[in-house]
LUMTIVEX-722455 format. One record per residue (C-alpha): residue in three letters; x, y, z. Coordinates in steps of 0.001 Angstrom, whole numbers, padded with zeros to 6 digits, always signed. Example, Ala and Ser with C-alpha at 12.3 -4.5 7.8 and 13.67 -1.06 7.14 Angstrom:
REM LUMTIVEX-722455
Ala+012300-004500+007800;Ser+013670-001060+007140;
***
This chain:
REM LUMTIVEX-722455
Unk+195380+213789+161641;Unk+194208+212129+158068;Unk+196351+210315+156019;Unk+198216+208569+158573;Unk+200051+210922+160069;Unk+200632+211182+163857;Unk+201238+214652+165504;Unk+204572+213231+168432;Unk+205928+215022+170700;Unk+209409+215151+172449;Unk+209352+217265+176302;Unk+211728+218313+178181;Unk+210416+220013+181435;Unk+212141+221991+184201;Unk+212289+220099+187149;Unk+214062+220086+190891;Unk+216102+216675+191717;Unk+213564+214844+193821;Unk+211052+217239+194208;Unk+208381+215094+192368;Unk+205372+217308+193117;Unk+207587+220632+190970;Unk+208241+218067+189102;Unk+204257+217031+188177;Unk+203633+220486+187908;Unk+205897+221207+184940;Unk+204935+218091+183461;Unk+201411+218434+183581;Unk+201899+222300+181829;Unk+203462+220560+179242;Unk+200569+218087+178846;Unk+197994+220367+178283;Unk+200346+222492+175748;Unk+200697+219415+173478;Unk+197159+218792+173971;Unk+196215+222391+172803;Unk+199072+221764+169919;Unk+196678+218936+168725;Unk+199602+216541+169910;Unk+198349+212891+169967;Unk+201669+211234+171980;Unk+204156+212799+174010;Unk+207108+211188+175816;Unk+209266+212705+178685;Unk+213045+211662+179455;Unk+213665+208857+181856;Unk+212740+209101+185576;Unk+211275+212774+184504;Unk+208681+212523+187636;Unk+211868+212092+190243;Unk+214911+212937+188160;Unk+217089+210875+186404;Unk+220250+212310+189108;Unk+218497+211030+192634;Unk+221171+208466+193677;Unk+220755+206800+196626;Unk+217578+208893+197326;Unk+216376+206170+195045;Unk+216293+203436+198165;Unk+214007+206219+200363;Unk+210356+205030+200817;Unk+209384+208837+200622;Unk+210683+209116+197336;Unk+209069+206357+195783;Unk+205148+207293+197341;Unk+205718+210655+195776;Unk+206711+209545+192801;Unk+203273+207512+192737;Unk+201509+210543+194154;Unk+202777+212799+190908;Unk+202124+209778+188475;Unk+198275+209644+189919;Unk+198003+213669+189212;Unk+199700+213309+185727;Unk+196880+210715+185040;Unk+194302+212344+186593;Unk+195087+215471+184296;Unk+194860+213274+181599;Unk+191234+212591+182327;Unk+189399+215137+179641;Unk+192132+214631+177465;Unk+192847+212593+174228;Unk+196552+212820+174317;Unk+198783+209665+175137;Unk+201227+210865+177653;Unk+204488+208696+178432;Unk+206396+209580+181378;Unk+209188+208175+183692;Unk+209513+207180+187340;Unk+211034+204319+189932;Unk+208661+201572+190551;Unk+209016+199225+193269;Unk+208119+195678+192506;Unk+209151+191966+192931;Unk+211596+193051+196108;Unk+213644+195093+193530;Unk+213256+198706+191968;Unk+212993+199460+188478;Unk+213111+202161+186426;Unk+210053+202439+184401;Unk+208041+204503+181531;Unk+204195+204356+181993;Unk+201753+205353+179627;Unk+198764+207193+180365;Unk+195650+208234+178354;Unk+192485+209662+179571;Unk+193101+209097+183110;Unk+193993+205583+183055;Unk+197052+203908+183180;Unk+197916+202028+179911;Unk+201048+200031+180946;Unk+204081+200026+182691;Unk+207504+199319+180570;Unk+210532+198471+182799;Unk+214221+199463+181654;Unk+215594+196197+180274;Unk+220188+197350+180326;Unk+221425+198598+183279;Unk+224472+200429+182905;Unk+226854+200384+184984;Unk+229923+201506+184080;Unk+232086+204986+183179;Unk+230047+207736+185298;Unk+227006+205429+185219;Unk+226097+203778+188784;Unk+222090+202282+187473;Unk+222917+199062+189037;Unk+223640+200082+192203;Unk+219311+201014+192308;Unk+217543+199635+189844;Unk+217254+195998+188593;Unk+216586+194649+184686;Unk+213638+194003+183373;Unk+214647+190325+183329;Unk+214556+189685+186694;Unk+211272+190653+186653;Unk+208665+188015+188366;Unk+205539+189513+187380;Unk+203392+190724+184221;Unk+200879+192673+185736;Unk+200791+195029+188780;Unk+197856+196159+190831;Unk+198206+200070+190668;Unk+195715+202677+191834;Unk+193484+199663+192855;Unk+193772+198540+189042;Unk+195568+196002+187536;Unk+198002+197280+184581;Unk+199818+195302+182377;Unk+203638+195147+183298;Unk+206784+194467+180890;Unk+208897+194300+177814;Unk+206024+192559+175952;Unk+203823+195286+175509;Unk+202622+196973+172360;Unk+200053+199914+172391;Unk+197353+199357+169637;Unk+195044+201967+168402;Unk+191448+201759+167704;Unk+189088+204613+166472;Unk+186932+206239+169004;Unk+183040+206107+168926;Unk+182660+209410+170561;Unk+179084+209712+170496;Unk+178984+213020+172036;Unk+180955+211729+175221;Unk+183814+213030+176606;Unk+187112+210652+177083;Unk+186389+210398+180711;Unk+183101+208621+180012;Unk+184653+206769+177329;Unk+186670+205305+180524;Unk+183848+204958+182788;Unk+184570+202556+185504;Unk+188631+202720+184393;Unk+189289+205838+186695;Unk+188809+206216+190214;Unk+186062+208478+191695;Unk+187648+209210+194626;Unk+189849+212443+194584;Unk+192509+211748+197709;Unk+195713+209352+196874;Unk+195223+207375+199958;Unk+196788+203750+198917;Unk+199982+204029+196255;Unk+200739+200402+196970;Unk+201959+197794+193869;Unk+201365+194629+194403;Unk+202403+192073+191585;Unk+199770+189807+190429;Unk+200096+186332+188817;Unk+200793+185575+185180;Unk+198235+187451+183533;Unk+196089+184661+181673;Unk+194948+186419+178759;Unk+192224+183844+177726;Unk+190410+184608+181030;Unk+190149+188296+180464;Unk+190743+188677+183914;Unk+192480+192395+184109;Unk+189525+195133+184719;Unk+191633+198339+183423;Unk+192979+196507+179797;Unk+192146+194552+177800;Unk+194652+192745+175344;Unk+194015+192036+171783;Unk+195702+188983+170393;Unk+194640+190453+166288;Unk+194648+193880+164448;Unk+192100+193494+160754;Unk+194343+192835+158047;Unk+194700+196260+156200;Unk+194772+199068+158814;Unk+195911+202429+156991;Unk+195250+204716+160531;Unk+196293+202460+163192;Unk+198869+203470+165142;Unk+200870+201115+166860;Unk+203907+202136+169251;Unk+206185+201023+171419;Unk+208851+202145+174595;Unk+212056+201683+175053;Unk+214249+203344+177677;Unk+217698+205179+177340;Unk+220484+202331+177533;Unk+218071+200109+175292;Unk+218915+202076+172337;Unk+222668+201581+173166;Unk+223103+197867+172787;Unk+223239+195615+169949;Unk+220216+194689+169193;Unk+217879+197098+170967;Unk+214150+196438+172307;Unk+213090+198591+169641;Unk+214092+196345+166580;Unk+211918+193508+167591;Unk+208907+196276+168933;Unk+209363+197585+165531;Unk+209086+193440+163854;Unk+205728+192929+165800;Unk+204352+196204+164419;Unk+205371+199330+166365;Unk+205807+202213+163706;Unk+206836+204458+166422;Unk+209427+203610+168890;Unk+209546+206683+172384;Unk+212273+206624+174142;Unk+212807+208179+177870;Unk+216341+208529+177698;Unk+219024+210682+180632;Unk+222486+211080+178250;Unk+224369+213365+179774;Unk+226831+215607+177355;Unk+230435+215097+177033;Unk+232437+215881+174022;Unk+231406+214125+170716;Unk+228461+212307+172266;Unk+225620+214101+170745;Unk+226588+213551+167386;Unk+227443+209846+168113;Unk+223613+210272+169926;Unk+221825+211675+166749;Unk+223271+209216+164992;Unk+222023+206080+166604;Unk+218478+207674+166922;Unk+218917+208157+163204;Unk+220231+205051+162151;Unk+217706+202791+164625;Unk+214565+204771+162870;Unk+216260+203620+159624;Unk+216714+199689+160512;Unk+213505+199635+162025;Unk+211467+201557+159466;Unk+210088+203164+162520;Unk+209697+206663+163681;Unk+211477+207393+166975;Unk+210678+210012+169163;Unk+213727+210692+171737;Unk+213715+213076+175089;Unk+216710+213291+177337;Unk+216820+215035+180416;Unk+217756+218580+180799;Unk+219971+221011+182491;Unk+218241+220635+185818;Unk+219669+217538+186616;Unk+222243+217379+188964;Unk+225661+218781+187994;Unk+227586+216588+190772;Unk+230139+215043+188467;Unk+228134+215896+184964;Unk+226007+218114+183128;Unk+222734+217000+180947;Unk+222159+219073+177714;Unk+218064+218254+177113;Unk+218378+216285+173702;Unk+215159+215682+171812;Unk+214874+214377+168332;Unk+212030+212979+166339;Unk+213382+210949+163495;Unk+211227+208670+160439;Unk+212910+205978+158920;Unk+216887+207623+158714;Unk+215796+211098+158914;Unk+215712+213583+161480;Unk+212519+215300+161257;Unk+213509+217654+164211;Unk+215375+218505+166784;Unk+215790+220472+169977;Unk+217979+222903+171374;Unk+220459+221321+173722;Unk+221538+223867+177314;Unk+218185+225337+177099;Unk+217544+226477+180665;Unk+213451+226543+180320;Unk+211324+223604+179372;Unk+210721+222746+175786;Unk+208992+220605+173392;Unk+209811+219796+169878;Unk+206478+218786+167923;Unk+206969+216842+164228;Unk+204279+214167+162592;Unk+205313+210288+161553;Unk+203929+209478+158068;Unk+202759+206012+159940;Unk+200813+205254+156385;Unk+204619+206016+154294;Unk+206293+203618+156847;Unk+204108+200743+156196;Unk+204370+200890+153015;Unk+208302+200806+153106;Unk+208250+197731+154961;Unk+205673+196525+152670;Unk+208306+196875+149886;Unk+211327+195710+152115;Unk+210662+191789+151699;Unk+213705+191271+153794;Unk+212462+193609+156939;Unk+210387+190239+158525;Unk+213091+187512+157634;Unk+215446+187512+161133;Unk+215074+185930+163800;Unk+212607+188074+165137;Unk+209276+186506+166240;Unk+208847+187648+169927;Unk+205070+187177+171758;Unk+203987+190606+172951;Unk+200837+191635+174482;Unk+198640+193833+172471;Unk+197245+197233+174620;Unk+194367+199090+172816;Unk+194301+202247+173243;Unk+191942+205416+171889;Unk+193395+208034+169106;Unk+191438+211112+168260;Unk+192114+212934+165110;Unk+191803+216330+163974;Unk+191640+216261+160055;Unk+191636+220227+160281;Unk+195344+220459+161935;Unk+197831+221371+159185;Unk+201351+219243+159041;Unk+204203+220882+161525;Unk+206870+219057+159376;Unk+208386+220279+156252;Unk+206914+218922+153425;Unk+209044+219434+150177;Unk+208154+220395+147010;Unk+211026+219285+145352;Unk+212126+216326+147158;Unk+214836+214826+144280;Unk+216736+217879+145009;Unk+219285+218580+148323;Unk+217775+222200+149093;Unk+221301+223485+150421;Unk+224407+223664+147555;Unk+226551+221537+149024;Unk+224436+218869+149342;Unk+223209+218891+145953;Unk+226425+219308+144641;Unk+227535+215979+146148;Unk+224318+214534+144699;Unk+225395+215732+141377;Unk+228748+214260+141264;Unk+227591+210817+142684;Unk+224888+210978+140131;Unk+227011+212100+137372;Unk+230008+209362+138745;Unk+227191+206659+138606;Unk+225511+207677+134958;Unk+229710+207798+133439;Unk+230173+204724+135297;Unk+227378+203290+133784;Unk+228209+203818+130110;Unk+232070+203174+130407;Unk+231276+199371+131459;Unk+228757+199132+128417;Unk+231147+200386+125971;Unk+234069+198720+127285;Unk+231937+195456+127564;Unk+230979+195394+124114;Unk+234230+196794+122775;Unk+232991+199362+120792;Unk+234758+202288+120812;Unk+231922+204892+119231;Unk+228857+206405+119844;Unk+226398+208337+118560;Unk+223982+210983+120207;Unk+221519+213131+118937;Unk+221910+216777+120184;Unk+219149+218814+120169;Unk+220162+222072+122256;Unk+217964+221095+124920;Unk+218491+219928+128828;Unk+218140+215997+128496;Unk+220425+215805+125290;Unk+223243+218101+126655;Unk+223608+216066+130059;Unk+224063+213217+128040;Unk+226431+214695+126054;Unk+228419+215644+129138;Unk+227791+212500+130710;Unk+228969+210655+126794;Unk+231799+212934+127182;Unk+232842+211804+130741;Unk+232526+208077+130057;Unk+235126+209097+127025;Unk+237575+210398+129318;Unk+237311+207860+131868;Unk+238603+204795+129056;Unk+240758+207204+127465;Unk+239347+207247+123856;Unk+238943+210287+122113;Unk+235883+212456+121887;Unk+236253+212804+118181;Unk+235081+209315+118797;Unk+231447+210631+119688;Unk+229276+211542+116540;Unk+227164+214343+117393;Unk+224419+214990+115343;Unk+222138+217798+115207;Unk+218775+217236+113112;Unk+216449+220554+112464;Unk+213564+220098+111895;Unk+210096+222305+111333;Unk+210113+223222+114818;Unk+214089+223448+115074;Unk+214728+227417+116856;Unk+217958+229321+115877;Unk+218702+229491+120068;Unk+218788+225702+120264;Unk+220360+224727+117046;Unk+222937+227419+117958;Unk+223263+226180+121541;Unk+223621+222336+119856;Unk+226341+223151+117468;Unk+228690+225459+120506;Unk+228504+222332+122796;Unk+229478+219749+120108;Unk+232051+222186+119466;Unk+233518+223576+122662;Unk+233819+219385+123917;Unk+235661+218524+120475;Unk+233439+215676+119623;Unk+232343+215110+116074;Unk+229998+217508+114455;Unk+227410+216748+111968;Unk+224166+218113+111022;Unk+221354+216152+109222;Unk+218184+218384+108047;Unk+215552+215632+108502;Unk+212515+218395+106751;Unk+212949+216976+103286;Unk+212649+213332+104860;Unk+209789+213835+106942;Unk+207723+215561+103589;Unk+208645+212668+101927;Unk+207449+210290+104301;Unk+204453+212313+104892;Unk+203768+211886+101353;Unk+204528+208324+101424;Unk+201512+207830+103884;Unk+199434+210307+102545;Unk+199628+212820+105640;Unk+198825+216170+104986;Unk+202111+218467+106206;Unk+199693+221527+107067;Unk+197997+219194+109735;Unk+199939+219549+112938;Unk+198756+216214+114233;Unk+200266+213592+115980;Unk+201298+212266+113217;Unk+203237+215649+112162;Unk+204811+215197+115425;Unk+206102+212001+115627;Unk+207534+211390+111925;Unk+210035+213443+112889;Unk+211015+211754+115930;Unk+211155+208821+114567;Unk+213189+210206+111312;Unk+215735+211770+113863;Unk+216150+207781+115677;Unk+216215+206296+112402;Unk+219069+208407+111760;Unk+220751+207627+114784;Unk+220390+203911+114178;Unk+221279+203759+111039;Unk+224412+206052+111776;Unk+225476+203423+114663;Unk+225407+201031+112420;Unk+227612+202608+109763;Unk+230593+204015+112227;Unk+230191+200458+114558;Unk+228729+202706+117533;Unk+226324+202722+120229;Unk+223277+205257+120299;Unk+223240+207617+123492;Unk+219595+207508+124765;Unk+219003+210937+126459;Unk+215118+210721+127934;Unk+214542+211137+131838;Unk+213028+209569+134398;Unk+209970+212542+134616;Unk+209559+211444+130406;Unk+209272+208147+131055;Unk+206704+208484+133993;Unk+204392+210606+131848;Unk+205108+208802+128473;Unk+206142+212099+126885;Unk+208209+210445+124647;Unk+207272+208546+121204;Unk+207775+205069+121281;Unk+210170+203772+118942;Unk+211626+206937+118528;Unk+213547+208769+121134;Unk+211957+205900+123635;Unk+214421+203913+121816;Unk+218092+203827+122184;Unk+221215+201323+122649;Unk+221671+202664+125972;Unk+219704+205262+127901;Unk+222318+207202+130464;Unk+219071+209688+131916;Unk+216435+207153+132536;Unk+216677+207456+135959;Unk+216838+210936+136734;Unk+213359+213329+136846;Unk+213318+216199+134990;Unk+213964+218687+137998;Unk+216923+217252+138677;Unk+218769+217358+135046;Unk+218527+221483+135223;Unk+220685+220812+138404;Unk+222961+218427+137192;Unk+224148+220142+133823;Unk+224646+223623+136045;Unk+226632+221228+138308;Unk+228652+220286+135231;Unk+228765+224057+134060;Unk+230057+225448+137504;Unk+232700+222634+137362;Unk+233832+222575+133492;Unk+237337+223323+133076;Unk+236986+225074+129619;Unk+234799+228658+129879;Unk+233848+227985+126619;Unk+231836+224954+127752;Unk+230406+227217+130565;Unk+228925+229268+128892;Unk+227352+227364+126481;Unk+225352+225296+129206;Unk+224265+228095+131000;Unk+222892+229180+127926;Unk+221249+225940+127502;Unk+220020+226189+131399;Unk+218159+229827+130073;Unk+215763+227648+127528;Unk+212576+226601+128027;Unk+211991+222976+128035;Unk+210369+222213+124139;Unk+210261+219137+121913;Unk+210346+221374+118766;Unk+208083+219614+116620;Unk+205958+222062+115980;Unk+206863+225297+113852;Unk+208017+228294+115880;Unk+206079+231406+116248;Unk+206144+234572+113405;Unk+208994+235863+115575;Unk+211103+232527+115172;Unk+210459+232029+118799;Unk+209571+228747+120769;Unk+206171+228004+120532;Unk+205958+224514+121886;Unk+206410+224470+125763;Unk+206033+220917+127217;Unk+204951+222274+130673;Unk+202102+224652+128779;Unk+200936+221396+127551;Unk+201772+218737+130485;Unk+201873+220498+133050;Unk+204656+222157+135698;Unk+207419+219285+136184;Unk+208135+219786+139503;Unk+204639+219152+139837;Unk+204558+215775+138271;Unk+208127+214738+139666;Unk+206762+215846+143360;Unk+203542+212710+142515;Unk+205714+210674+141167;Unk+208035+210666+144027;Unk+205362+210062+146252;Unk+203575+207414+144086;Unk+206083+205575+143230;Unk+208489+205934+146633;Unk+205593+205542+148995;Unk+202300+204089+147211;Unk+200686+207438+148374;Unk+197317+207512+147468;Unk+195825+210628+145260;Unk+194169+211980+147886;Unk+197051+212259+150058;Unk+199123+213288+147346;Unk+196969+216460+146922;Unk+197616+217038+150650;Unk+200659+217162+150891;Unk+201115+219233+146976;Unk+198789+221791+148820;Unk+201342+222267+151602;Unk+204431+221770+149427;Unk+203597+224432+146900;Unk+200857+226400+149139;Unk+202626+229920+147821;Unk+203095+228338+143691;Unk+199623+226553+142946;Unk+196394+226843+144067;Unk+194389+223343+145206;Unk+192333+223016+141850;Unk+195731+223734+139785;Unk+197837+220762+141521;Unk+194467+218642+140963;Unk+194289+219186+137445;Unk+197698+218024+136567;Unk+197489+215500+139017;Unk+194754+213560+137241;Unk+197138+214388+134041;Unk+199606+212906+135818;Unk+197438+209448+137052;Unk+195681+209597+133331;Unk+199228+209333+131487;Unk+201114+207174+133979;Unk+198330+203904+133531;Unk+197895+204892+130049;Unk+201787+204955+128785;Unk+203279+201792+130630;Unk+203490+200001+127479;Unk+206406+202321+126569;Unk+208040+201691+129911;Unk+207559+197778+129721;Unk+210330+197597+126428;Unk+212799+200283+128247;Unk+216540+199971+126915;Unk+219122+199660+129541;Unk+220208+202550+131408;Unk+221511+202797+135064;Unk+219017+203651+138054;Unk+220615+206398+140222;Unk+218236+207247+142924;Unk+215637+205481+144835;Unk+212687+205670+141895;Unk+213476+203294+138690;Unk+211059+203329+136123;Unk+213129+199685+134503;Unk+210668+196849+134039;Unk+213567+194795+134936;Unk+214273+196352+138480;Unk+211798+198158+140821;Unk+208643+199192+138303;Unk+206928+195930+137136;Unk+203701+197217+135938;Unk+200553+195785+133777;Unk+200527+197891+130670;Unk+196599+197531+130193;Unk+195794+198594+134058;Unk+193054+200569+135321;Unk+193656+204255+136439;Unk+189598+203935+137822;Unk+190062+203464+141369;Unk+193085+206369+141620;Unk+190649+208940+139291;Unk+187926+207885+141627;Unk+189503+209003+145130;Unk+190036+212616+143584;Unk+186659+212868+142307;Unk+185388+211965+145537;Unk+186965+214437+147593;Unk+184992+217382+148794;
***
């Protein structure tokens, strides 16, 4: 897939407790669905070729060969495919038996990962079969009459193909064997593998990846009980450069332990900024003393992407894609990710990956991703958001000891949450909202619905009311400069901004009181804001918050205001149309200045800037993702005209974000040139402009 996404899958087949040639069967079915699903890795649970539930059938030679006779069929089903396959048997080796995950891709066996923890304890009885992967004499094993790289050490690098017209299984020429009978399934270990002699026929390690590798795809396995521990496999896999950890896992259910489960899939694709792809065993195994639920998840950094249905009594396969490209550039960001004591040698297996730019993302993508899509969750996001901006201004005010503030009130979204939020810090130090100075200023492009919804919320939250009409001002000033009024300029436009801050200012000064910025994150981003007008403020309680997610927060604030009166006013407020009324309303008296007429749709530009600024996505892949996110709003050429709005005005209007006031980030975007955006105000958009006008 393009822009570094990997198509993973999670299987859980049907099987029969040591009947390894069902067994094959169902796995091999399932290969060739993932394959046909454009699936590019797939992992089975632990011991999936045997069963995880064998016992003491374990120590039987017959057992063991026909475990080696199904992993020779898996691979040799593999051989016109380009999926990686990872799948799970009992390997005997070094006089002891271990419990293994091998990975195979195009008929050839990649390497051979040995479980590292043993439990033994509660209803588990692992040690009573199978030894650690520390005990381990050997790094390489002579499988198949090949010699495969053996261990803990191993990470699987990939490299583009160079088809040129051939199939995979003459990509592997000379890798697979011609003959078609499984006559010799011994393993014999082989000395240390000396990696400067080259020496092993089937792999070859690679000590180096180029510096800058947007579509590799690096992985590594881990196995059940490693995930359990303190400091699993996967955290220093993930250090050396895995982006995706698999894991063959057999938990079996009890009560409470696939929530505790989830959660440590969850949480270890978090630490290690990782994708993990998880498959347990299913309800096949033996019920002797318990009963396995087949539990698949596919997580990405924290986040379960998907997951499967646990008691399922036929085989299944959950199918997601890790953003590798998103990962990278979250450790990237995290300067702290490489600073443990982490440095492990591993060997380096290359490997082949095959894309299909055509396949279309099996994972959600979106389109508003500021915004919890189910009510309860964004009504917790509101009131930690809303606890965080009140929080905010309290320790300002009560820092500075002023006891006053001022806040312009327009009758619009941005100005009414931070009247709310003015109103809440208020409450929380106990002064009294007659202590706030509201002040409405009309101006030519002032409506009778917004000045009406301005002066019922000053009202119905008791603050202080005052209205300054700023028209008089702004002709005066216009004649001062010699600015003709009847051109709606630029100029027109931003006198009266800055007459309204002025105001403001000047008002703080007189009453000994701080001036309530209201602008928003989304503003900021696309510099729709004039600087040194309301850019400018004492303290800026919205700067952190995009534009999508104010209308949420003040109906947050409205479904939770005690007084009706209040209510009903910002619902009101939630019915207008987003405007900066500076230019003169229509012949009806209606709005006639609608930002998003002029900018663009904001959920649009707070969808890029999410990704831009969260992930360093490029355009391109930007526009990818927009196209699935809002495939039933916007057409392609729609989302890339605003888009190149959007690059245009974000290079071109840093200056106004490099002299922000203070103001409290609340999410995981800042705009603050003193916290996460540090940004050149004279930089080049060329090279972002130059990717979208080189697509096709």
């Amino acid at each position: 897939m393009k822009h570094g996404f990997i198509r993973v899958a999670a299987a859980i087949p049907e099987l029969k407790v040591g009947a390894c040639g069902y067994n094959t069967e169902k796995i091999t079915e399932m290969i060739r669905d993932a394959e046909d699903a454009g699936v590019e890795a797939v992992v089975f649970p632990e011991l999936s070729i045997t069963a995880y539930t064998c016992a003491d059938l374990f120590q039987q030679d017959r057992l063991l060969k026909a475990a080696l006779e199904g992993l020779d069929k898996i691979a040799r089903t593999t051989r016109e495919m380009k999926i990686v396959v990872i799948v799970g048997l009992p390997l005997l080796l070094d006089n002891q038996l271990f419990d293994c995950a091998v990975v195979v891709q195009g008929g050839e066996i990649l390497g051979i990962i040995p479980k590292t923890y043993i439990p033994g304890y509660s209803e588990f009885y692992e040690e009573r079969w199978f030894a650690s992967a520390r005990t381990a004499q050997s790094d390489h094993v002579e499988l198949f009459g090949r010699q495969v790289p053996f261990g803990t050490d191993l990470l699987f690098v990939s490299q583009e193909p160079d088809m040129s017209g051939k199939q995979p299984s003459e990509l592997y020429a000379g890798l697979i064997r011609t003959d078609d009978t499984a006559s010799n399934y011994t393993v014999t270990s082989t000395a240390p593998y000396d990696t400067s002699a080259n020496t092993a026929p089937c792999c070859t390690t690679v000590d180096t990846v180029p510096a800058y590798t947007p579509n590799t795809f690096c992985f590594g396995v881990e196995i059940c009980e490693d995930l359990w521990i303190p400091i699993p496999p996967s955290s220093y896999l993930a250090a050396a450069g895995a982006s995706v950890i698999f894991n063959l896992s057999a938990s079996n259910e009890v009560i409470g332990k696939a929530e505790y489960r989830r959660d440590l899939v969850r949480q270890q694709s978090g630490r290690c900024i990782a994708g993990y792809v998880y498959a347990s065993s299913g309800v096949h195994e033996s019920t002797t003393d318990v009963v396995f639920g087949g539990h698949a998840m596919i997580a990405e950094n924290g986040s379960v992407l998907c997951e499967s249905e646990r008691f399922r009594r036929d085989s299944q396969m959950i199918i997601s894609e890790i953003d590798t490209q998103r990962l990278l550039n979250y450790r990237i960001k995290n300067t702290s990710y490489m600073d443990g004591d982490i440095k492990h040698s591993f060997r380096k297996i290359p490997f082949t990956i095959y894309r299909d730019d055509s396949l279309r993302l099996k994972r959600y993508v979106d389109p508003h991703p500021f915004i919890p899509s189910d009510k309860h969750g964004r009504d917790e996001r509101c009131s930690e958001i809303f606890a965080i901006q009140t929080a905010g201004l309290a320790k300002r005010l009560e820092h500075t000891g002023i006891k006053r503030a001022v806040i312009g009130i327009s009758g619009g979204l941005d100005s009414t949450l931070a009247m709310m939020v003015t109103a809440g810090a208020f409450d929380l130090l106990q002064l009294p909202r007659k202590n706030i100075l509201a002040v409405t200023m009309p101006g030519f492009g002032t409506t009778d619905i917004t000045h009406d919804n301005a002066v019922k919320l000053i009202n119905s939250l008791g603050a202080e009311f005052r209205e300054i009409n700023i028209v008089k001002a702004c002709m005066q000033h216009f004649e001062d400069i010699g600015h003709d009024p009847s051109v709606l300029d630029v100029t027109y436009e931003n006198v009266q901004a800055r007459e309204r801050t002025q105001i403001l200012m000047d008002l703080a000064n007189k009453h000994n009181a701080l001036v309530i910025g209201t602008g928003d994150l989304s503003e900021l981003a696309l510099g729709w804001c004039t600087y040194n007008g309301d850019h400018m403020s004492m303290y800026s309680v919205n700067c952190g918050i995009p534009k999508t997610l104010v209308r949420h927060l003040v109906r947050y604030v409205a479904e939770n205001a005690d007084d009706e009166t209040v209510t009903e006013v910002l619902l009101k407020i939630l019915d207008t149309p987003v405007t900066p009324e500076l230019l003169p309303p229509d012949k009806n008296g209606e709005i006639q200045q609608k930002t998003e007429d002029i900018i663009g749709p904001y959920e649009l530009h707070d969808f890029f800037i999410y990704h831009m600024l969260r992930y360093g996505a490029s355009p391109a892949k930007i526009l990818y993702l927009a196209e699935q996110g809002f495939e039933d709003r916007y057409d392609t050429q729609t989302i890339l005209s605003w888009l190149k709005v959007f690059i245009k005005r974000f290079f071109s209007q840093q200056f106004k974000r490099s002299c922000l006031p203070d103001g409290p980030k609340v999410g995981t975007i800042s705009l603050s040139p003193r916290g996460d955006w540090r940004m050149p105000s004279d930089a080049s958009a060329e090279e972002w402009l130059k990717e979208l006008d080189n697509l096709k």
